[in-house]
Structures are given as structure tokens and as C-alpha cells.
C-alpha positions as CSV (number, residue, x, y, z in Angstrom):
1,X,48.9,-146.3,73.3
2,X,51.1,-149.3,72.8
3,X,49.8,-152.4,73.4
4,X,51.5,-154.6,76.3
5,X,50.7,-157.9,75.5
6,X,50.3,-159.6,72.2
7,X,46.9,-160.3,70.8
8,X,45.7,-163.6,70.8
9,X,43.7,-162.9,67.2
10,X,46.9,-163.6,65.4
11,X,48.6,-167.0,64.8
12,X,52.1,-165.8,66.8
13,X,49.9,-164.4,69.5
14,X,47.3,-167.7,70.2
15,X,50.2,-170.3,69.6
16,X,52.6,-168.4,72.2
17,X,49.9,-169.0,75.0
18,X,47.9,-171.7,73.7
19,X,50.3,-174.3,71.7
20,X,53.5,-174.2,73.5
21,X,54.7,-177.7,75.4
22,X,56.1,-175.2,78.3
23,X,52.5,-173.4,78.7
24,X,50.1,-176.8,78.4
25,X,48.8,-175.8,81.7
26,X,46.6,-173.0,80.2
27,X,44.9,-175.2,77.7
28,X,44.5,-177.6,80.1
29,X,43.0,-175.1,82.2
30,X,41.0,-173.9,79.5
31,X,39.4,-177.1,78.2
32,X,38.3,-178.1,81.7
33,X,36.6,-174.7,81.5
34,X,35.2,-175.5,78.4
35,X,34.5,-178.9,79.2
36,X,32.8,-179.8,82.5
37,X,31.0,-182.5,81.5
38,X,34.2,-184.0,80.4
39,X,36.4,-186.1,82.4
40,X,39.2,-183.3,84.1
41,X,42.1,-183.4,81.3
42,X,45.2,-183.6,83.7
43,X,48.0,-183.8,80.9
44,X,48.1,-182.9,77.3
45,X,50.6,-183.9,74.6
46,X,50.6,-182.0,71.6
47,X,50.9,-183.4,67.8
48,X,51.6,-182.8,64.5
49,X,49.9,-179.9,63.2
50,X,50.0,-180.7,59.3
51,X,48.3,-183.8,59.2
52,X,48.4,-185.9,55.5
53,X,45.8,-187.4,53.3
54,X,45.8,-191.2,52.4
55,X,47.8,-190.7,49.2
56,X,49.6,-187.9,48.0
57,X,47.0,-186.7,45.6
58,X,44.7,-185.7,48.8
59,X,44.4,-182.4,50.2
60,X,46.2,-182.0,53.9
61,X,45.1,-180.2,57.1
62,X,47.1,-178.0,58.7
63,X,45.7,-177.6,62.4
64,X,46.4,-174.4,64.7
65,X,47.0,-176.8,68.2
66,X,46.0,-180.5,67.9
67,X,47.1,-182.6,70.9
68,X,45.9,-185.6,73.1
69,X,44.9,-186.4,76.6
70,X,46.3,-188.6,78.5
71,X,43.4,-190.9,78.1
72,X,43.9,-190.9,73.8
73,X,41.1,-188.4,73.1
74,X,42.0,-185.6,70.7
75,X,41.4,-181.9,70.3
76,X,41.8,-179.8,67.8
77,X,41.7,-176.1,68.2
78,X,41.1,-173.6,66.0
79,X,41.4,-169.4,65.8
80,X,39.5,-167.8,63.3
81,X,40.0,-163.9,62.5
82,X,38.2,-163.2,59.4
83,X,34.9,-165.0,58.5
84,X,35.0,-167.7,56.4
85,X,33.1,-169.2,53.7
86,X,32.0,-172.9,54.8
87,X,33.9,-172.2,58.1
88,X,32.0,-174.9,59.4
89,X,32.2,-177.6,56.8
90,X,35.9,-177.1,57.5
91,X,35.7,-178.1,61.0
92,X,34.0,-181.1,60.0
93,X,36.5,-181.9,57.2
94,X,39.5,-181.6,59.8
95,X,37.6,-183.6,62.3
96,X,38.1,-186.9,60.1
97,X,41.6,-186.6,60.2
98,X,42.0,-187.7,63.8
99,X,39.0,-190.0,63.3
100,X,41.2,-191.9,60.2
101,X,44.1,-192.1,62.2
102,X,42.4,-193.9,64.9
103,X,42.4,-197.3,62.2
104,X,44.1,-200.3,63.3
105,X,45.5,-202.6,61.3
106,X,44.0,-206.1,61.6
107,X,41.6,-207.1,63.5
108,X,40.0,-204.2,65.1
109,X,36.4,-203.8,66.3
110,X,35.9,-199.6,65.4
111,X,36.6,-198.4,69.0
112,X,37.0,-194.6,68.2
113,X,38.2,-192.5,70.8
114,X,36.4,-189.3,71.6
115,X,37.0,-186.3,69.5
116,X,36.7,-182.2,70.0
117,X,37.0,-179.7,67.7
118,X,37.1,-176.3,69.1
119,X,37.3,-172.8,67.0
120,X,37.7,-169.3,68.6
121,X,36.0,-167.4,66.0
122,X,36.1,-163.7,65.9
123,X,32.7,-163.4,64.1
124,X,29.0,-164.0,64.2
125,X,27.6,-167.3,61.8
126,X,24.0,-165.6,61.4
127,X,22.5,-168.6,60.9
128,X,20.7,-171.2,62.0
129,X,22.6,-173.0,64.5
130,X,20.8,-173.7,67.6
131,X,21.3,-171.6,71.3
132,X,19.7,-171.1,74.2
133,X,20.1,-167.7,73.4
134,X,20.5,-165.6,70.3
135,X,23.4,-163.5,71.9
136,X,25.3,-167.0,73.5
137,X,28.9,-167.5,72.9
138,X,29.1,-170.9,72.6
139,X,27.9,-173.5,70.0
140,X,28.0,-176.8,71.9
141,X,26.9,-180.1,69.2
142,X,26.9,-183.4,68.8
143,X,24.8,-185.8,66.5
144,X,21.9,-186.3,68.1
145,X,17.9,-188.4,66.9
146,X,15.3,-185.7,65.9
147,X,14.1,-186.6,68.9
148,X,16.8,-185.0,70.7
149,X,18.1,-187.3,72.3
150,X,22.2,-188.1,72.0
151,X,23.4,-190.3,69.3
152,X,26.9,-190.3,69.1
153,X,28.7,-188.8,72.3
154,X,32.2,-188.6,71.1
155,X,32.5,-186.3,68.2
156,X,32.2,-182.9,69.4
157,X,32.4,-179.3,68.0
158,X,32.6,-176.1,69.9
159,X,32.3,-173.0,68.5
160,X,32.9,-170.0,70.4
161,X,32.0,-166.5,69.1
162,X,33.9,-164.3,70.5
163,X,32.1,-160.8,69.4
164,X,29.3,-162.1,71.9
165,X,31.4,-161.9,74.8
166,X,30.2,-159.0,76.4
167,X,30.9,-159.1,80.7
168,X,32.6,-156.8,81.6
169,X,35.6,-157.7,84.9
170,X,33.0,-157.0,87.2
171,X,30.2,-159.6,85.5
172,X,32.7,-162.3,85.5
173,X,31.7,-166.0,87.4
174,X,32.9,-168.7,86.3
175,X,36.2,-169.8,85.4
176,X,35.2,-170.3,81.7
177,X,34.0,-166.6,81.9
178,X,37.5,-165.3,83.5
179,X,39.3,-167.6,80.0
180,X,37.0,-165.6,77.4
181,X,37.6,-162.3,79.4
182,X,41.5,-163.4,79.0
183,X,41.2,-163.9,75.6
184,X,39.1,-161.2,74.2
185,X,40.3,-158.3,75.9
186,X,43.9,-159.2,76.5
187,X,45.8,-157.0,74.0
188,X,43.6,-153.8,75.2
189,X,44.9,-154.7,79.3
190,X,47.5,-152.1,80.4
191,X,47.5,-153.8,83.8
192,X,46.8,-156.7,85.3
193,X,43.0,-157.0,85.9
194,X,42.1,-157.1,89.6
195,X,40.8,-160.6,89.0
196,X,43.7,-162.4,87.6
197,X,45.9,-161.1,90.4
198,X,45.3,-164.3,93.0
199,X,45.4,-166.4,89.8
200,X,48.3,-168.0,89.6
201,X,47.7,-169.6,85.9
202,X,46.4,-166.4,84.2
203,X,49.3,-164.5,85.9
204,X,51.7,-167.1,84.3
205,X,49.6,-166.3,81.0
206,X,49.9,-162.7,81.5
207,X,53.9,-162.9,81.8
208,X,54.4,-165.3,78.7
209,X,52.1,-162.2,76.7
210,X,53.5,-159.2,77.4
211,X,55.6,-158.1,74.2
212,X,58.6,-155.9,76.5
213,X,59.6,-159.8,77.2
214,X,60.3,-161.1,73.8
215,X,63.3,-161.7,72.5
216,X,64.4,-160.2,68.7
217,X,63.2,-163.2,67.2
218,X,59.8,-163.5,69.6
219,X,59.2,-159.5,68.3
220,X,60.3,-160.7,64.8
221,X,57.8,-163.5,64.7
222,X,54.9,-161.7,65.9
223,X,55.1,-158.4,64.5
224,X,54.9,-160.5,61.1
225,X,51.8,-162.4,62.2
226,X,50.1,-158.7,63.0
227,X,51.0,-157.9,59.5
228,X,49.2,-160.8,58.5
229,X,46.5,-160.4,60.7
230,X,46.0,-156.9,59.7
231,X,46.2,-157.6,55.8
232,X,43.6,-160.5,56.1
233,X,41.1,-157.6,58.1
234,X,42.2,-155.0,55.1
235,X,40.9,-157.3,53.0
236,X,37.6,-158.2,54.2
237,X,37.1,-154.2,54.6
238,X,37.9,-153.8,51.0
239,X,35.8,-156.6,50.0
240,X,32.8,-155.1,51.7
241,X,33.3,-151.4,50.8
242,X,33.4,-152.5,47.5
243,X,30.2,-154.6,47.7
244,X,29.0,-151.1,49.1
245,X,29.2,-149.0,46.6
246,X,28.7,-151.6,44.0
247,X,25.0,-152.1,45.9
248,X,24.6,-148.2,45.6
249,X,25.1,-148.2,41.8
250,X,22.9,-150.8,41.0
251,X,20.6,-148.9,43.2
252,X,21.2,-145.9,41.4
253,X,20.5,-147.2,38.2
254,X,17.2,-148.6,39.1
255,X,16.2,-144.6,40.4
256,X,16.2,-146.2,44.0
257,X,15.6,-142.8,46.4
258,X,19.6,-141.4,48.2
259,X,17.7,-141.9,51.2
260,X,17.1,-145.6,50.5
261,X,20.1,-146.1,49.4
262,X,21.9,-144.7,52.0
263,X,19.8,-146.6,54.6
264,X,20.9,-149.7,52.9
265,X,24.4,-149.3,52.2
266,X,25.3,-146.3,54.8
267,X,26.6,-144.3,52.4
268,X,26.0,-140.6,52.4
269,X,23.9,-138.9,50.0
270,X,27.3,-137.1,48.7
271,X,29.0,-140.7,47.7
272,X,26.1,-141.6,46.0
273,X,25.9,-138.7,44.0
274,X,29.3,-139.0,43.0
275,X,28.7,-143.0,41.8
């Protein structure tokens, strides 16, 4: 079945709803979702996305959505498909950007304003990084004592893993529940869920997605992100199934058991044999 509305996995897809001046009102809605213990953000401007080192020897960021609240505090926001090597230290690395930019010249006693960096990551880290809960979807930090206790209150990263969204239209509460509903499941929605339809922001959101209202170069633009989208996941799956097999021969080799092997690699005991 065709999809109706875009998916917001791919750059055309997350930029259309997220990162246009004429839709600010759903990341505004979003973030003070996100955010509750955060000021409600009542305007948003939006910035340059390719953001320059000191010199032209340094390496440049290029954000998805960075913008700015009306009190100067800035967000960057972040959609990853396809996990990432040092995903993280990447976050960190972009957050200096509008840190540095923050520098007066002159006098100027250090003043920083606050800082988020958001990702939308459509993976699992498997590592150490604290929650309440091992199947949580969000990552909230900030750099804190050992103790604890906060540190530094105005640099901080969210990270949202989207494969551990799980509610289904019936388990949704909150608003920030009804955003990662929106988000995850968008692209699969054929109508309009019976929970959006009082909504007047999400029904605005639902309009600006559905693909039967681009125009040739809207289609253009995002069919080419899909392609992109779907070469990147092509990859990974070609990556792994190599790393697979490659596993199995080694295991062969060594005169591991097939049943072993295929426990470990979940190949069957036919594409072992024929390693």
C-alpha cells in the first residue's frame, strides 16, 4: 500500500515538518513537550545550518534545524537513521559551535546562554548511559558532581530512541507521548488517528505530510531523500550480513558445532555448509 504521508526518517521528510519558518509552531510545540522544565518557548527563529570553524582549515558543522528562542537560547536538532559510530561525541562536537558563537568581543564576563541539543535517533546506543528504565526513550543529561547533584544547567543533550517507543494510540497521555506517536508511526497512518482529530497543530502537521499535496518539485525532492534514506539502510544491511557470514567462517574453521554457529549468527545450517 502506498504510503500517504512522507516519513519523517529522511532529511526531505523531517525538515518539511520540523525546519520550515511557515511550520515553527510544531517545534515549538514539540520542544515544550520535550521541555517542561524549561521556560514555554513562544517563538523560534531559525539559523544557519552550516555553521564554520575559526579558520578555514577547521572542520564545519552542518546542523539538520538549529534556531533560537526568543530569549537567545539555542537548539539544535538532530535526526539520525542509521547508527553511527561516536554518534554521541558528535553531539558534543556540534554543541561548541553555538557555545563559540556566543563570544563577545571586549569586555565580556562569559555569560553563556543555555544550550540543547536534541537527536531523534532511530536506534538503540546499548550502552551505558543512565535511565530510569532500560526500555526509556529518552536520554535527558547535563553535567552534574558525582554526587549528583547539578553542575552546569545550561548545556543540555537529549537523546530520543525512537525504537523504544512502543504505546500504542490507545496508551497515549501526554502531549510529549501524542509528538513521538506522530513521529514514529506517521508514514504507516492511512487516516488520521482518532487522537489528532481535535488537534488542531497535529492536523496542520498531518496536511503539510501527506505526499498527494506536493508539488513536482516537493515529490522531486523527497523521493531523492528516500533514495538516500534507503541506500544508507542497504548499507548497514550489507555491512552486517557480511559481518555474518564472515563470523560463520571463522567459526567454521575453528570446527565450532552448525548449531552454534547458527545460534550465533542465525544462519541456517545450509549457508554454513555452503561457507
Amino acid at each position: 500500500m502506498r504510503a500517504k504521508y512522507v516519513d519523517l526518517f529522511t532529511d526531505y521528510g523531517f525538515k518539511r515538518i520540523f525546519g520550515e519558518e511557515a511550520n515553527k509552531d510544531f517545534l515549538i510545540d514539540f520542544f515544550n513537550a520535550l521541555l517542561p522544565d524549561v521556560v514555554p518557548i513562544k517563538d523560534l527563529s531559525f539559523k544557519k545550518t552550516e555553521q564554520l570553524g575559526i579558520n578555514i582549515n577547521d572542520r564545519k558543522a552542518v546542523f539538520d534545524i538549529y534556531c533560537e528562542n526568543d530569549k537567545g537560547e539555542k537548539f539544535i536538532v538532530e535526526m539520525q537513521k542509521v547508527k553511527q559510530d561516536f554518534f554521541k561525541e558528535r553531539t558534543l562536537y556540534y554543541a561548541t559551535f553555538p557555545i563559540r558563537e556566543q563570544a563577545e568581543k571586549g569586555a565580556w564576563d562569559f555569560n553563556l546562554k543555555a544550550v540543547y541539543c536534541i537527536a531523534l535517533v532511530d536506534f538503540t546506543f546499548n550502552d551505558s548511559l543512565e535511565k530510569k528504565e532500560p526500555n526509556d526513550v529518552i536520554y535527558d543529561i547535563q553535567l552534574r558532581h558525582r554526587s549528583g547533584n547539578s553542575f552546569y544547567e545550561k548545556l543540555t543533550f537529549v537523546y530520543l530512541e525512537m525504537p523504544n517507543f512502543k504505546k500504542t494510540e490507545a496508551d497515549l497521555v501526554s502531549r510529549l507521548d501524542k509528538w513521538l506517536y506522530f513521529i514514529k508511526n506517521l508514514e504507516s497512518f492511512q487516516t488520521i488517528p482518532e487522537i489528532f482529530k481535535n488537534e488542531v497543530v497535529f492536523l496542520h502537521a498531518l496536511e503539510k505530510a501527506e505526499i498527494a499535496k506536493f508539488d513536482e518539485a516537493q515529490m522531486y525532492s523527497y523521493e531523492a531523500s528516500m533514495k538516500s534514506y534507503r541506500d544508507a539502510l542497504n548499507q548497514v544491511s550489507t555491512a552486517r550480513r557480511e559481518e555474518r557470514y564472515q563470523m560463520a567462517k571463522n567459526f567454521k574453521k575453528l570446527g565450532v558445532s552448525y548449531l552454534i554457529i547458527s545460534q550465533a549468527t542465525g544462519l541456517t545450517t545450509e549457508q554454513i555448509d555452503k561457507l
